[in-house]
C-alpha positions as CSV (number, residue, x, y, z in Angstrom):
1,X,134.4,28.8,-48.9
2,X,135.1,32.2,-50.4
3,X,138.6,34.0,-49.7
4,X,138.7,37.3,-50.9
5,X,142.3,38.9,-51.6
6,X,142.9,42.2,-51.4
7,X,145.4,43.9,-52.8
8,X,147.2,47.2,-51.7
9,X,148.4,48.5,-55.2
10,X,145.8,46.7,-57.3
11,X,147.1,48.0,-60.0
12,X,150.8,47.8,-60.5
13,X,152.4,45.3,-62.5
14,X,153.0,42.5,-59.9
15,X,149.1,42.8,-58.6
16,X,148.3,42.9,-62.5
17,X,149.4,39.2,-63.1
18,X,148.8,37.7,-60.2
19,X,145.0,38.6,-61.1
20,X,146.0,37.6,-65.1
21,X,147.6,34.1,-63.6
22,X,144.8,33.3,-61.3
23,X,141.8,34.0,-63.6
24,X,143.6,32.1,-66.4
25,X,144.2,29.3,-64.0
26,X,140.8,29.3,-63.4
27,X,140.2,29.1,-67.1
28,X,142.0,26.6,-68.0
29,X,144.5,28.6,-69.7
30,X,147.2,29.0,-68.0
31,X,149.8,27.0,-66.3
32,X,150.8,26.6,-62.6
33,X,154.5,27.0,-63.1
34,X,156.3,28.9,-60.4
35,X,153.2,28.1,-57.7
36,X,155.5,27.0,-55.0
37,X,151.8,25.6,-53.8
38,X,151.5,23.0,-56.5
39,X,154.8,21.2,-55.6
40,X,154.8,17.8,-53.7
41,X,153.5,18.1,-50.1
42,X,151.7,21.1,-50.3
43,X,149.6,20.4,-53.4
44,X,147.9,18.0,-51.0
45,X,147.2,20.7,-48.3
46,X,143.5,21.6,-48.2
47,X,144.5,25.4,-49.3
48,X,142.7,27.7,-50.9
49,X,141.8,26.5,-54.7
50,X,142.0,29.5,-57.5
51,X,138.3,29.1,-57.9
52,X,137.5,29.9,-54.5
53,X,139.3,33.2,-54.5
54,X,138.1,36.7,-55.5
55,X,140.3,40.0,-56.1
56,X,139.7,43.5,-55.3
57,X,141.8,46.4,-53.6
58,X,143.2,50.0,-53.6
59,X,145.4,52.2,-55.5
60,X,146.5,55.6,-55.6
61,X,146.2,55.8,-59.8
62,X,142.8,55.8,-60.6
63,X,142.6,52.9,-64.0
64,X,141.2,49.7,-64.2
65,X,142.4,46.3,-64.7
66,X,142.3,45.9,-68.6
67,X,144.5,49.1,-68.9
68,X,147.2,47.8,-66.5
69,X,147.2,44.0,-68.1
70,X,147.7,46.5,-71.7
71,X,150.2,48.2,-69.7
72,X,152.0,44.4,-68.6
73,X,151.6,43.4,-72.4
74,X,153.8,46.3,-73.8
75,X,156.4,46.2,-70.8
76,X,157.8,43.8,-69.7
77,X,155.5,41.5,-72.3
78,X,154.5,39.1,-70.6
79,X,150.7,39.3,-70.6
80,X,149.7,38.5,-73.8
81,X,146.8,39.7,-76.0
82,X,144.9,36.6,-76.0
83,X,145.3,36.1,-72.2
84,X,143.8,39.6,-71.7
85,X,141.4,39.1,-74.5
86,X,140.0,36.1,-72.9
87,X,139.8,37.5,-69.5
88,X,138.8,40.9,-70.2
89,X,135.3,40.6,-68.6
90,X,136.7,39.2,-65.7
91,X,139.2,42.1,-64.9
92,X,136.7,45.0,-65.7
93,X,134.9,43.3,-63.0
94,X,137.7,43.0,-60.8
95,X,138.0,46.8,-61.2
96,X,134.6,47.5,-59.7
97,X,136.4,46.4,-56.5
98,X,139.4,48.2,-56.4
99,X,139.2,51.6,-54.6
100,X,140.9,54.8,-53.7
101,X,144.6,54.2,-52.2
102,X,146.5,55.9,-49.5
103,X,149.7,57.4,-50.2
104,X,150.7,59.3,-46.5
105,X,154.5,59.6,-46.2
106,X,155.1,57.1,-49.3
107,X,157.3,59.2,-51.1
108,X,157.3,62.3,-53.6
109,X,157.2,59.6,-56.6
110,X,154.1,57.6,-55.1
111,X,152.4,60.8,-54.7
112,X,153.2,61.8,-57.8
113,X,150.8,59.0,-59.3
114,X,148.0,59.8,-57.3
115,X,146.9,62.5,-59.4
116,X,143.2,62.9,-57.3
117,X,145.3,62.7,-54.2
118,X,144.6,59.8,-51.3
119,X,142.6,58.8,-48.8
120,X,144.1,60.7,-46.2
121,X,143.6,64.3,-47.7
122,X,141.0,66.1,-45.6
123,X,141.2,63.2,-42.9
124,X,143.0,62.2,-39.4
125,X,145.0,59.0,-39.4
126,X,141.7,57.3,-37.2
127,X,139.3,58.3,-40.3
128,X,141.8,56.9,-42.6
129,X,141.9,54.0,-40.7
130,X,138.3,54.0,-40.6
131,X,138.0,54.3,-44.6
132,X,140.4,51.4,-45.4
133,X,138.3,49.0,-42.9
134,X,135.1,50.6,-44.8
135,X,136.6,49.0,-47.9
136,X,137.6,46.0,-46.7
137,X,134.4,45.2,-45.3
138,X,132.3,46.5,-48.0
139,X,134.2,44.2,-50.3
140,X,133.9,41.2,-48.2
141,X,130.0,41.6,-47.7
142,X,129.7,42.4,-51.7
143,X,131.1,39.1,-52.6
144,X,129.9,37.4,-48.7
145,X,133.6,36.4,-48.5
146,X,134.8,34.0,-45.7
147,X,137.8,35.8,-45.3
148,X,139.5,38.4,-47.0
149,X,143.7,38.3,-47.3
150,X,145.2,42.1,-47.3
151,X,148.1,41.9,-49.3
152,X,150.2,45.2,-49.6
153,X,152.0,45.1,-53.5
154,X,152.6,48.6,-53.2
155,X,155.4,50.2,-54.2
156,X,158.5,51.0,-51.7
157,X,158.3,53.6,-49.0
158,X,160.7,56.4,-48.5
159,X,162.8,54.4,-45.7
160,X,163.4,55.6,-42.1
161,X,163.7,54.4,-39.1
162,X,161.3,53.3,-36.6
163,X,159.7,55.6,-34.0
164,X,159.5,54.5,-30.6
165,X,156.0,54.5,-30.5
166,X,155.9,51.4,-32.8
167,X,157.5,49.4,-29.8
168,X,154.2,48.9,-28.5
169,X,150.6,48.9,-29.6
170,X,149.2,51.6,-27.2
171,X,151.7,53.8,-28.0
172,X,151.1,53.3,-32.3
173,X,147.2,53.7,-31.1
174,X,148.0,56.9,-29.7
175,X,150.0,57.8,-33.0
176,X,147.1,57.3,-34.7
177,X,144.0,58.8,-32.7
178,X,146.5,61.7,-32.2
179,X,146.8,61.9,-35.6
180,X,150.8,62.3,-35.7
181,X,151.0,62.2,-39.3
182,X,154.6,62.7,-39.6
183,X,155.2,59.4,-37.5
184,X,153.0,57.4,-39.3
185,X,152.9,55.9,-43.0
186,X,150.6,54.1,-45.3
187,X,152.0,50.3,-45.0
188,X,151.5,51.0,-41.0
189,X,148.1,52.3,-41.4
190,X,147.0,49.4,-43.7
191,X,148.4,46.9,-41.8
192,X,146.7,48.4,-38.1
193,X,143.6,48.0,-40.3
194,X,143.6,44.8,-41.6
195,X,144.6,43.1,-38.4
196,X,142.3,45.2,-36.4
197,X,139.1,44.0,-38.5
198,X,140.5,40.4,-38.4
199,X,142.1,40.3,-41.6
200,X,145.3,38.1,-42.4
201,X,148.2,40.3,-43.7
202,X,150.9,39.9,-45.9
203,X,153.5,42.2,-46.7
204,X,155.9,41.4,-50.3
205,X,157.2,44.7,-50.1
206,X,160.3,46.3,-47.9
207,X,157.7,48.6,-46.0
208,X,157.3,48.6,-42.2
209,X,154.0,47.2,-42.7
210,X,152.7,44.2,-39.9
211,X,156.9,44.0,-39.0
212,X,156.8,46.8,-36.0
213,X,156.3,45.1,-32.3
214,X,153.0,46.8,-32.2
215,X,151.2,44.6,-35.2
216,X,152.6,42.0,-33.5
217,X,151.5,42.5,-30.4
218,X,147.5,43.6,-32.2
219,X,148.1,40.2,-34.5
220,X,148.0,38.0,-31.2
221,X,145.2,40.0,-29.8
222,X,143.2,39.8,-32.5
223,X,143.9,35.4,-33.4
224,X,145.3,36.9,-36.8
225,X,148.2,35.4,-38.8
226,X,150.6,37.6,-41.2
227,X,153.6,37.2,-42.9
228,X,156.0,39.8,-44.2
229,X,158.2,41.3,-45.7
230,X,159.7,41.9,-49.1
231,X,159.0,39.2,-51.1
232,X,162.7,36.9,-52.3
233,X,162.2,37.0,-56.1
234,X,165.8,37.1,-57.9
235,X,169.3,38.1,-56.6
236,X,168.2,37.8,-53.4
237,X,167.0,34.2,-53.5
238,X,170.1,33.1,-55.4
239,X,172.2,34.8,-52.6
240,X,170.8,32.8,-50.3
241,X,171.0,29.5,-51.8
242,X,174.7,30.6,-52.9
243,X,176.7,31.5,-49.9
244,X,175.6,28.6,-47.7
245,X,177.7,26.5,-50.5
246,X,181.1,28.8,-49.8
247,X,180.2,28.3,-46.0
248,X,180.0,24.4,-46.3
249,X,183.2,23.9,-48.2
250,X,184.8,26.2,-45.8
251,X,185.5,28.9,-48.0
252,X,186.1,32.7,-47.0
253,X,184.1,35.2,-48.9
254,X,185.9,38.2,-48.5
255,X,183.9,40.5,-50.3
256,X,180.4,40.5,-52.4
257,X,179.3,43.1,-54.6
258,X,176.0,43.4,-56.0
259,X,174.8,45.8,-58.5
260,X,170.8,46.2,-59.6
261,X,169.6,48.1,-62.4
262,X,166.0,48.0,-63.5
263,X,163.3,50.6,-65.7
264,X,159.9,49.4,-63.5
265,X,157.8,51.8,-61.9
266,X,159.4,49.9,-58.6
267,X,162.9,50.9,-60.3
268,X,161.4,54.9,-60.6
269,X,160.6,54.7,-57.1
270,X,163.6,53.6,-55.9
271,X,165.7,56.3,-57.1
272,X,164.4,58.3,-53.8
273,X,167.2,57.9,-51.5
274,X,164.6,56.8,-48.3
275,X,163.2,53.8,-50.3
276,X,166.6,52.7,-52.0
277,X,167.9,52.3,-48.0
278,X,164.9,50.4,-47.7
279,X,165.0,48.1,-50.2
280,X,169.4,47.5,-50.2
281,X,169.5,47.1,-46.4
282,X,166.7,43.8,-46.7
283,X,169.0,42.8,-49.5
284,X,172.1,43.3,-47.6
285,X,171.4,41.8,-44.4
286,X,170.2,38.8,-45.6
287,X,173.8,38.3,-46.3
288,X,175.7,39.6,-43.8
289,X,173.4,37.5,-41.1
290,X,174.4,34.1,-43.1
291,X,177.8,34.9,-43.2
292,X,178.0,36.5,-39.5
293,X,182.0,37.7,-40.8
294,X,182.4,41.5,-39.8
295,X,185.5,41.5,-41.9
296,X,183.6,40.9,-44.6
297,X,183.1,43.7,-47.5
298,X,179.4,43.6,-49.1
299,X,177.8,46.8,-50.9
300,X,174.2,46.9,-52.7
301,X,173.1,49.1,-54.9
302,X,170.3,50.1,-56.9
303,X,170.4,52.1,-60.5
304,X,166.7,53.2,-62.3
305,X,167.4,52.1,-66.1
306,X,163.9,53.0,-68.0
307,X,165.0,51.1,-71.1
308,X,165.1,47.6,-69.3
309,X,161.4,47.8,-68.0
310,X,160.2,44.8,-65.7
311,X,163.5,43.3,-66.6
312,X,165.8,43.4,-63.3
313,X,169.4,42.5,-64.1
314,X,172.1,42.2,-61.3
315,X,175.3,41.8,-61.2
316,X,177.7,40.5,-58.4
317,X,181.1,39.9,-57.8
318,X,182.1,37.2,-55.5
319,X,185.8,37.6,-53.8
320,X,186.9,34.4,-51.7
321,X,189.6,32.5,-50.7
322,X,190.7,29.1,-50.2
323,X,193.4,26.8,-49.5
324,X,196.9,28.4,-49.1
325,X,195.2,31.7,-49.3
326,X,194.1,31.3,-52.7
327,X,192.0,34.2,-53.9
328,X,189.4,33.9,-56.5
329,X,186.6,35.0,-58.2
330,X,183.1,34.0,-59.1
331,X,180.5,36.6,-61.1
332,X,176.9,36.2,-62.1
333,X,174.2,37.7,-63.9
334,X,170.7,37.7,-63.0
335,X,168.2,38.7,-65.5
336,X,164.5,37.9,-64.8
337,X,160.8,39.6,-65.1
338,X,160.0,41.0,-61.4
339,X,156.7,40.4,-61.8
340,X,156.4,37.3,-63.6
341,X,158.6,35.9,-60.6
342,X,157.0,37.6,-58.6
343,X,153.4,36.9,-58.9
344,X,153.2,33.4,-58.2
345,X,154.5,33.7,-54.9
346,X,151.9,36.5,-53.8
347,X,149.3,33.3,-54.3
348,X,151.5,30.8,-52.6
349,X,151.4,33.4,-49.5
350,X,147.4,34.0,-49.8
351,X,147.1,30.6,-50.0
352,X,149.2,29.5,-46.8
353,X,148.2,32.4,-45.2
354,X,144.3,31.8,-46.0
355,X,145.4,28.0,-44.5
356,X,146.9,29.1,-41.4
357,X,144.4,31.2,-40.4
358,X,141.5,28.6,-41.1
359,X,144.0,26.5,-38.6
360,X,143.8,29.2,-35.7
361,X,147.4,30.0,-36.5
362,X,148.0,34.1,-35.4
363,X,151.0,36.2,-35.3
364,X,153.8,36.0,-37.7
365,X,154.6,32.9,-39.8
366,X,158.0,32.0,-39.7
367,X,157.5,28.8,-41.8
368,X,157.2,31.1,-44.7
369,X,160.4,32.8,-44.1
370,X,161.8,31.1,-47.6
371,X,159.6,34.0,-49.3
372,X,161.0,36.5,-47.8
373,X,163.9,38.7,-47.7
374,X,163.7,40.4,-44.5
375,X,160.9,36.8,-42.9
376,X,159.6,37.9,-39.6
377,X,160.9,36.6,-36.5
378,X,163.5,34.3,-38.6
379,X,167.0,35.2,-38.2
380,X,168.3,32.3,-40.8
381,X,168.7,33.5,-43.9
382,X,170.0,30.0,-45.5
383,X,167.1,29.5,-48.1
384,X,167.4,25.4,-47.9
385,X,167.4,25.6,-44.1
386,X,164.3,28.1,-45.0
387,X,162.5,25.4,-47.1
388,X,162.9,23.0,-44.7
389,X,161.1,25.0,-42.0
390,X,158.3,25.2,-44.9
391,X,158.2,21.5,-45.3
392,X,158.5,20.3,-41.6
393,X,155.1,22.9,-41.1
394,X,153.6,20.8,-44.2
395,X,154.0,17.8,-42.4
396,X,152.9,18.6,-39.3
397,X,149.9,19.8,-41.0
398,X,149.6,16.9,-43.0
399,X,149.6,14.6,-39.5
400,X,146.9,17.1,-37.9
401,X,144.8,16.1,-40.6
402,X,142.2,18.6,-40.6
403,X,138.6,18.2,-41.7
404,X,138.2,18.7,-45.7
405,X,135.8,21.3,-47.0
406,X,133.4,19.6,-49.4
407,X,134.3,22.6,-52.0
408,X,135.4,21.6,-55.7
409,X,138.9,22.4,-56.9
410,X,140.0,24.4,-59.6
């Protein structure tokens, strides 16, 4: 089998090496750490195998794939001139596949980097539709893919909250055929598309995306799994595998600051105020639902720092007390590559995803919730009580024992 994955901001730095990892996987050159896949358990899942999958997609900047691996190797470095030296034939054909993005209500900075403009100039919200499905599918047919995986790695929406219409599937169609621009926004349009042609969706970034009731609702008409939204890379993930430790020893946390600063073009995007909210409140509220404390005090925020590149650093302050009212204090500091953390679990979720689907699975995943900040349909936030959900699905799957496909591995 062939599963095709394609990528909604093909070309931005976390898109960039999950292609670089793959293909140098495939190669023989590269390792497998940080593929949540290749742990014990789920290594012995029949998923997906690097060989088996192909890459295409959309942007708004018009490129190709050898300039944004040169653009990985000078910031944040961690593509390296051999890597892209030995794949470069590989990713210039990768860029054949990767086609003109939409950027409708994504923000002034997104639409800043579409210098030809997107998709939706000079059409309605149903042509646009109608484009991205013609992309899809010509991509699938090119490559007579199995499936194809939609995977939206695009950067951060200006946030805002949802309309009404998104309660419920006829009312978003109507959105759409109506063409009420102003209600509607990329992620929402890409995700309508993908699930509507059949399409498995996943969302890694803080965007409505397949998270309104009415991709739901389409997701269970149509048999179609997705899983969503914003992906847990750093301070996040150590959050939630932090506080459930003050919450078993009893502990109060009165209050938890976190500071973010980072250079990316994620970090230039973010310094609209719609897409910050977007991004803080996922971050936030995965703490304030695993503490369920009103009293307690917990602010977010996000700073653009150009100098630091793909290098996110955070900063929190932990204020709790103890025994006989004891107050005291606990800091860290979180340095790590966004996209280097980043791009492994993009293939975990293609891979699980690709797997559920092949299972008749449809509708949100929840067993993936430990790769997400803001998981659908998951209200637990504790990431071990998150892994476990992951594992008990492994084994169930496991015991199902599903037919093999007589495919080699890679």
């Amino acid at each position: 089998m062939k599963t095709g994955v394609w990528m909604i901001g093909a070309y931005g730095s976390v898109a960039t090496c999950v292609v670089c990892g793959a293909e140098g996987i495939k190669k023989g050159i590269v390792g497998r750490t940080g593929l949540v896949t290749e742990l014990p358990g789920l290594k012995e899942l029949d998923l997906a195998s690097m060989g088996e999958i192909v890459f295409g997609g959309c942007d708004v900047r018009r490129t190709d794939m050898v300039a944004a691996a040169e653009e990985v190797r000078r910031d944040p470095g961690i593509v390296s001139r051999e890597l892209i030296d030995a794949l470069r034939q590989e990713l210039l054909e990768i860029s054949r596949d990767v086609t003109a993005g939409c950027a409708l209500n994504c923000g002034e900075e997104v639409t800043a980097m579409s210098k030809e403009g997107g998709i939706e100039n000079g059409r309605t919200a149903s042509e646009v539709v109608a484009e991205i499905q013609r992309q899809i599918k010509a991509f699938r047919e090119r490559h007579k893919l199995d499936r194809v995986i939609v995977v939206n790695l695009a950067s951060t929406e200006a946030g805002h909250d949802a309309p009404k219409e998104y309660s419920s599937l006829k009312d978003f169609a109507r959105l759409v055929v109506e063409d009420r621009r102003k209600l509607l926004c990329a992620s929402v349009l890409y995700a309508y598309s993908a699930i509507d042609l059949g399409c498995p969706y996943v969302n890694f970034t803080p965007s409505f995306g397949a998270s309104i009731p009415a991709m739901e609702e389409l997701a269970t008409i149509r048999g179609v799994p997705h899983a969503g939204k914003d992906g847990k890379t750093g301070e996040t993930l150590v959050k939630t595998a932090l506080a459930p430790m003050f919450l078993a020893r009893n502990l109060r946390l009165l209050s938890w600051e976190s500071h973010n600063i980072l250079g990316n073009r994620d970090g230039l995007v973010l310094r609209q105020p719609g897409a910050n909210r977007s991004k803080t409140r996922d971050k936030e509220e995965a703490l304030r639902q695993l503490v369920k404390d009103e009293s307690l005090h917990s602010h977010v925020s996000i700073d653009y720092c150009p100098s630091l590149g793909d290098w996110k650093t955070a900063w929190n302050f932990i204020h709790f007390e103890g025994f006989l009212g004891t107050r005291m204090t606990m800091q860290f500091t979180w340095q790590g590559c966004d996209s280097a953390l980043a791009a492994p679990l993009v293939l975990d979720l293609v891979r699980m995803t690709e797997f559920a689907a092949r299972r008749g699975e449809s509708g949100a995943l929840r067993h993936l919730a430990c790769f997400f900040k803001s998981p659908a349909q998951v209200r637990e936030h504790d990431f071990f009580k998150q892994f476990a959900m992951l594992m008990e699905y492994v084994e169930r799957a496991h015991n199902d024992a599903p037919a093999r496909r007589a495919v080699g591995r890679t």
